[in-house]
C-alpha positions as protocol buffer text, in pm:
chain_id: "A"
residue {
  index: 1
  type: UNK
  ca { x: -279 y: -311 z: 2025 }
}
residue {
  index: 2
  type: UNK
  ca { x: -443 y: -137 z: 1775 }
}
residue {
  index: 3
  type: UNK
  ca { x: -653 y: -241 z: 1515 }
}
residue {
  index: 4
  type: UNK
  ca { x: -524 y: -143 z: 1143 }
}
residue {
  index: 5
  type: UNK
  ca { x: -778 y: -63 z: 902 }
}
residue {
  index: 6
  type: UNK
  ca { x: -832 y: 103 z: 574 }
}
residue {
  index: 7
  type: UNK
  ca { x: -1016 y: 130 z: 266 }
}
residue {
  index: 8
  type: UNK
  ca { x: -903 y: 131 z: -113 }
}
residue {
  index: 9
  type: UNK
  ca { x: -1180 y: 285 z: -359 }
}
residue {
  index: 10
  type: UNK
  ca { x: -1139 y: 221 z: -709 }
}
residue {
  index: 11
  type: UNK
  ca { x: -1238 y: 498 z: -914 }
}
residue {
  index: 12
  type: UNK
  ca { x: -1286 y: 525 z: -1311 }
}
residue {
  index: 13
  type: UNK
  ca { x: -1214 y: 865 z: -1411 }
}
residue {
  index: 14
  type: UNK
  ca { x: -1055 y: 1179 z: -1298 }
}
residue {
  index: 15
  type: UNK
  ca { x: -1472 y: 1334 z: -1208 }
}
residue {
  index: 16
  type: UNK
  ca { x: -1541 y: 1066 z: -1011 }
}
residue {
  index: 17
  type: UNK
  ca { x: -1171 y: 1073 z: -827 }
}
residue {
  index: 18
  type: UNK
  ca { x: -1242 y: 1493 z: -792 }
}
residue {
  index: 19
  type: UNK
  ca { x: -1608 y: 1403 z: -632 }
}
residue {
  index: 20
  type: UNK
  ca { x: -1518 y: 1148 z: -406 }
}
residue {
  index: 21
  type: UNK
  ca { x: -1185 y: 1349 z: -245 }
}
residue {
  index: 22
  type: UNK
  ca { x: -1406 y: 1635 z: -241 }
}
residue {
  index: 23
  type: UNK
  ca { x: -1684 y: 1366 z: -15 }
}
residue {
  index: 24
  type: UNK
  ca { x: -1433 y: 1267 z: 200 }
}
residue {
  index: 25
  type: UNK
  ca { x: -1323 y: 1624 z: 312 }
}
residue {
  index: 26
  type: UNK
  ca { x: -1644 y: 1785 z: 328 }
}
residue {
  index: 27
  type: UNK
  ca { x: -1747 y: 1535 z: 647 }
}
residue {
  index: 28
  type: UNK
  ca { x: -1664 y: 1199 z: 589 }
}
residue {
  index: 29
  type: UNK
  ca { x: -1349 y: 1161 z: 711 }
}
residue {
  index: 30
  type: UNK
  ca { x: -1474 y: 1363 z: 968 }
}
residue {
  index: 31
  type: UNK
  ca { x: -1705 y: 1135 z: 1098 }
}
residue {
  index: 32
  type: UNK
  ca { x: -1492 y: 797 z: 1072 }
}
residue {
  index: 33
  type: UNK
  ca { x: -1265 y: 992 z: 1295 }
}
residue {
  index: 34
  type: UNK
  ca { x: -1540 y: 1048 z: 1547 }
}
residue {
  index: 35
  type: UNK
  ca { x: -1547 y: 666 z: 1575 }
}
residue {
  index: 36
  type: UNK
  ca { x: -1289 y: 632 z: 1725 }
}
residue {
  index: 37
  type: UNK
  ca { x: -930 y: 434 z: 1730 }
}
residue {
  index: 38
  type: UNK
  ca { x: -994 y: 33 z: 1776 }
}
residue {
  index: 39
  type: UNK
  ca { x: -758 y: -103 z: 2044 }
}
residue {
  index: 40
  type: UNK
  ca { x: -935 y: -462 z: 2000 }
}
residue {
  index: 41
  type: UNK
  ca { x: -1075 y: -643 z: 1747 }
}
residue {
  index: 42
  type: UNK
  ca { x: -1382 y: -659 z: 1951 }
}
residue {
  index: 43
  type: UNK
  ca { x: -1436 y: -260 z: 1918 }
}
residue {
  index: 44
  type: UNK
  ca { x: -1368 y: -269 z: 1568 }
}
residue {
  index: 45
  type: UNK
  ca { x: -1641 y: -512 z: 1520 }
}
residue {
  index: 46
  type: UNK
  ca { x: -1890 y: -277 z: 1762 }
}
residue {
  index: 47
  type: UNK
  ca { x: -1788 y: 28 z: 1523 }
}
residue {
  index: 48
  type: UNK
  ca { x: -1862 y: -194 z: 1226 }
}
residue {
  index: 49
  type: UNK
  ca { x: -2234 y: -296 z: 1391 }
}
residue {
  index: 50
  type: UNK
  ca { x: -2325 y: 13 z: 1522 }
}
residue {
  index: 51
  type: UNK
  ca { x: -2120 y: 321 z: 1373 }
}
residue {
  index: 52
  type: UNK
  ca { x: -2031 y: 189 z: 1009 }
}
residue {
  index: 53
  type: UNK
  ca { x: -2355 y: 139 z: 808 }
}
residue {
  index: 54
  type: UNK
  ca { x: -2492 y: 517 z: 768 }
}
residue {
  index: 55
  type: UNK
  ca { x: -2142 y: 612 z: 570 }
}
residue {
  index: 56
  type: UNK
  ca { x: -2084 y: 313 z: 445 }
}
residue {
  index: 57
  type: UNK
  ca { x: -2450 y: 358 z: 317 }
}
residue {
  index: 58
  type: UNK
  ca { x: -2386 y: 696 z: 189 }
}
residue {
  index: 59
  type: UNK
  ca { x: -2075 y: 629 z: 24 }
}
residue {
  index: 60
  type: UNK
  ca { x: -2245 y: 343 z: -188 }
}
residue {
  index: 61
  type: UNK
  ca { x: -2529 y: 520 z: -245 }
}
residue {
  index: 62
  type: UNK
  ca { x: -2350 y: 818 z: -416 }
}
residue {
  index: 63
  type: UNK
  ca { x: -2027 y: 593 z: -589 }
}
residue {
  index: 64
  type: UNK
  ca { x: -2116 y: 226 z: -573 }
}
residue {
  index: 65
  type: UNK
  ca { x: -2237 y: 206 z: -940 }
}
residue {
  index: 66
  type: UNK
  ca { x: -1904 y: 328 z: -1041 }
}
residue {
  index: 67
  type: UNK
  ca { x: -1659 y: 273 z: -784 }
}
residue {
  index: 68
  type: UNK
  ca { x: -1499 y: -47 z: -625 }
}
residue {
  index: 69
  type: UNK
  ca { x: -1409 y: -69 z: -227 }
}
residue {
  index: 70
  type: UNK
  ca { x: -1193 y: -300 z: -85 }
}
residue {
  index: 71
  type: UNK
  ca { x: -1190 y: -299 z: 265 }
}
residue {
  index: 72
  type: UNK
  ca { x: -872 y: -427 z: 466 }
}
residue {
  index: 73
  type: UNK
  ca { x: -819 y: -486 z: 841 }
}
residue {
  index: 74
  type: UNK
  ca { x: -475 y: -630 z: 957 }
}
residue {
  index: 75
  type: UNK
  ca { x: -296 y: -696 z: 1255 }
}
residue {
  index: 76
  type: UNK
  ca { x: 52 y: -508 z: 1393 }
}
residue {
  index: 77
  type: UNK
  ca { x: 339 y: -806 z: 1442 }
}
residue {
  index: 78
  type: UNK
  ca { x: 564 y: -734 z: 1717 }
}
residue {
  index: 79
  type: UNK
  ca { x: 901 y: -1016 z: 1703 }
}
residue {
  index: 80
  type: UNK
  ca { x: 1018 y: -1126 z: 2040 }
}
residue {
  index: 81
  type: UNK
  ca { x: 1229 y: -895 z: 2182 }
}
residue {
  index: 82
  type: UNK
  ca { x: 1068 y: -598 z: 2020 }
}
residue {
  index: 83
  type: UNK
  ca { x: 945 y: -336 z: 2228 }
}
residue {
  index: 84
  type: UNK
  ca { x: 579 y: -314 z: 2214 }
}
């Protein structure tokens, strides 16, 4: 099953929020995407390792004076009976 995953940012002010939206659509969304979907927990923790750092690099290196991440990974409950 899938691995659920996301990332809140905390932002000050309404430049910061306008720079950062405008960051995430000029590429990096882009290249999160390229890393694929996580079916296990063990490829989300090879994307983390090997894929992760550069933009998680860049992202703090333009708005980690000013802005607070969060990062969240969960897990997708199926109840008995439920189709899967």
């Amino acid at each position: 099953m899938p691995v659920p995953y996301s990332v809140i940012a905390t932002l000050p002010d309404e430049p910061t929020r306008d720079e950062y939206v405008a960051w995430l659509l000029d590429g990096h969304l882009a290249g999160v995407l390229r890393g694929g979907v996580f079916p296990t927990p063990e490829s989300f923790l090879a994307y983390l390792a090997d894929y992760a750092p550069p933009p998680r690099g860049d992202g703090l290196a333009r708005f980690g004076a000013c802005v607070m991440f969060a990062g969240r990974v969960g897990a997708v409950l199926v109840g008995p009976g439920a189709d899967a």
